[in-house]
DRENDO-1510 file (C-alpha; in Angstrom, 1 decimal, always signed):
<recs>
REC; n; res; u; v; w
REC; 1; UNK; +203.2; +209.3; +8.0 .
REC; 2; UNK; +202.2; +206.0; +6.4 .
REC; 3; UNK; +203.6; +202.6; +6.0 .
REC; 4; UNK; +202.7; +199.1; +7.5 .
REC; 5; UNK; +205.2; +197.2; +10.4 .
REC; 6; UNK; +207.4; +194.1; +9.3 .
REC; 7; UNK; +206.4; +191.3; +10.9 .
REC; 8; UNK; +208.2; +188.1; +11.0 .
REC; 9; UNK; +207.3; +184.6; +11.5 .
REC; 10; UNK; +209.6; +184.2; +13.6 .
REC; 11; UNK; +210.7; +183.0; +17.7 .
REC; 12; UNK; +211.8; +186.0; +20.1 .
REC; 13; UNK; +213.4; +184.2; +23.5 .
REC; 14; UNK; +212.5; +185.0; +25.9 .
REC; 15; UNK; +208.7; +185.2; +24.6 .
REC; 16; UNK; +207.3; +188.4; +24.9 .
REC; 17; UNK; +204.8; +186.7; +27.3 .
REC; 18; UNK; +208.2; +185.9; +29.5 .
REC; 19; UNK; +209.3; +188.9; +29.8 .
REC; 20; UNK; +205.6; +190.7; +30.2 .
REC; 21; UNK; +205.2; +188.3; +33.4 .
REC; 22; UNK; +209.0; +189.5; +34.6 .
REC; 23; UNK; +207.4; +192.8; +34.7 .
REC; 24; UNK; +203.9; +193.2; +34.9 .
REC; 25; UNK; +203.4; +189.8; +36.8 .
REC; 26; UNK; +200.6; +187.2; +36.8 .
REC; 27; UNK; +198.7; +188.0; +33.3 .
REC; 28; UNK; +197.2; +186.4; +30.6 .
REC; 29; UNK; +197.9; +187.8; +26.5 .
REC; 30; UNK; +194.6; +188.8; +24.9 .
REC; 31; UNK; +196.2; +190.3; +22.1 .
REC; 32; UNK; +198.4; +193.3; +20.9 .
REC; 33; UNK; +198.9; +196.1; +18.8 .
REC; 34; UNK; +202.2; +198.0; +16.8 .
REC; 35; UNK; +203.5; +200.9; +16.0 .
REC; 36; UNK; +206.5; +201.9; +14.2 .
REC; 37; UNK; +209.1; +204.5; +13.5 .
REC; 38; UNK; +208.9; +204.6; +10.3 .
REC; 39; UNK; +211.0; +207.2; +9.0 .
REC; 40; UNK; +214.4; +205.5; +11.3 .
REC; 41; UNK; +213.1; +202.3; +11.2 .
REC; 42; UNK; +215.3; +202.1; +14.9 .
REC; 43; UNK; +212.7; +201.8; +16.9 .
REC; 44; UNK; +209.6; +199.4; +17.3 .
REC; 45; UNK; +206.3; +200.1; +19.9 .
REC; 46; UNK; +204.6; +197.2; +20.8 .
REC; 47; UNK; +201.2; +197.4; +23.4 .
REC; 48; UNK; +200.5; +194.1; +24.9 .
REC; 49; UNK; +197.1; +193.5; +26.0 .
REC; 50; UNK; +196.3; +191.3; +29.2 .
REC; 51; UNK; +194.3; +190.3; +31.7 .
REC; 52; UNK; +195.2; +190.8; +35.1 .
REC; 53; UNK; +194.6; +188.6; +37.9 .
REC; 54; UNK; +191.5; +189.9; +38.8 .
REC; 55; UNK; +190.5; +189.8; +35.2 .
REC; 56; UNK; +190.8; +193.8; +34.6 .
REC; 57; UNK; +192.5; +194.6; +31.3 .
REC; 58; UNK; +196.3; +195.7; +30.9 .
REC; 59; UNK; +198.1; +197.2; +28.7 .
REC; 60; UNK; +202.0; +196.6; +28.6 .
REC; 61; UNK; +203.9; +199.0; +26.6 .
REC; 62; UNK; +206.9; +197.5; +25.5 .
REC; 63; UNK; +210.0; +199.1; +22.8 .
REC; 64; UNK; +212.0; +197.4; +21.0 .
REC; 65; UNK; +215.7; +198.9; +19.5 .
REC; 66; UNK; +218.9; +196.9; +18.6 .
REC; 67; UNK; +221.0; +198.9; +21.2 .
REC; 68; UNK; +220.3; +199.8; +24.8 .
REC; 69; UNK; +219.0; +203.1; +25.4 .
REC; 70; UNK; +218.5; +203.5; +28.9 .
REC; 71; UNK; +219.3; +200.6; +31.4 .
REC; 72; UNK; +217.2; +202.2; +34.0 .
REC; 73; UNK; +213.6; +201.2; +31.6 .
REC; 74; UNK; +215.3; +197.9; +30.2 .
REC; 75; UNK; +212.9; +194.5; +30.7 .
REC; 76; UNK; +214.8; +192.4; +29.0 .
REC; 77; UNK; +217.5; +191.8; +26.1 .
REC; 78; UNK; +216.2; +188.7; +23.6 .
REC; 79; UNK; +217.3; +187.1; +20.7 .
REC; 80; UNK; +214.9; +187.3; +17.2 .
REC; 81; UNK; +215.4; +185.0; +15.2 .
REC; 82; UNK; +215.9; +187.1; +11.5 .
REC; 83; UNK; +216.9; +190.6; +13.9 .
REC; 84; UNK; +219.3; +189.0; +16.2 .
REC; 85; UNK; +219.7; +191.0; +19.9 .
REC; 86; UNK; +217.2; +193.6; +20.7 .
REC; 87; UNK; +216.5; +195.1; +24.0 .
REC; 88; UNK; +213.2; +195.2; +25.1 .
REC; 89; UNK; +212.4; +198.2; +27.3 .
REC; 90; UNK; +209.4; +199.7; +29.0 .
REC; 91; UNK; +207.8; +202.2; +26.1 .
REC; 92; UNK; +207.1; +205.1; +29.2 .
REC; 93; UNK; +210.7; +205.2; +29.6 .
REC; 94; UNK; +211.7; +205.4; +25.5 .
REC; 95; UNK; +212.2; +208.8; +24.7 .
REC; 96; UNK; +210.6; +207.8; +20.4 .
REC; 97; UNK; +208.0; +205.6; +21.8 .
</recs>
């Protein structure tokens, strides 16, 4: 498998920062990394790096897909601005991720 993400320049609202803080709670974005299904192109892994609280480091695995998949993992359902709707959901409960 090779191939290199899309990324877009581009305003997802809620932020993925939002939505981390929904779930995770009081944490601060260091950075993040991406994976992707690239032979579907359905699905899209995202692991958010934070610091916690106490100033331990996180990581918040989030999915991304254009239709719900299970409503049981979902965080959060946003609006991209060039993908439209995705649901954001947590990437332990997404059976690709």
């Amino acid at each position: 498998m090779s191939g290199i993400a899309k990324m877009y320049d581009t305003t997802v609202v809620p932020s993925k920062e939002e939505v981390a803080r929904s779930w995770a709670g009081s944490v601060n974005l260091q950075g993040s990394y991406r994976l992707v299904d690239l032979d579907k192109e359905e699905v899209g892994v995202e692991v958010l790096i934070a610091t916690d609280e106490d100033d331990r480091l996180v990581q918040i695995p989030f999915s991304y897909r254009s239709e719900e998949v299970d409503p049981q993992h979902t965080l959060s359902v946003v609006e991209h601005g060039v993908l439209g709707k995705r649901w954001i959901t947590n990437a332990l409960g997404d059976p690709v991720a």
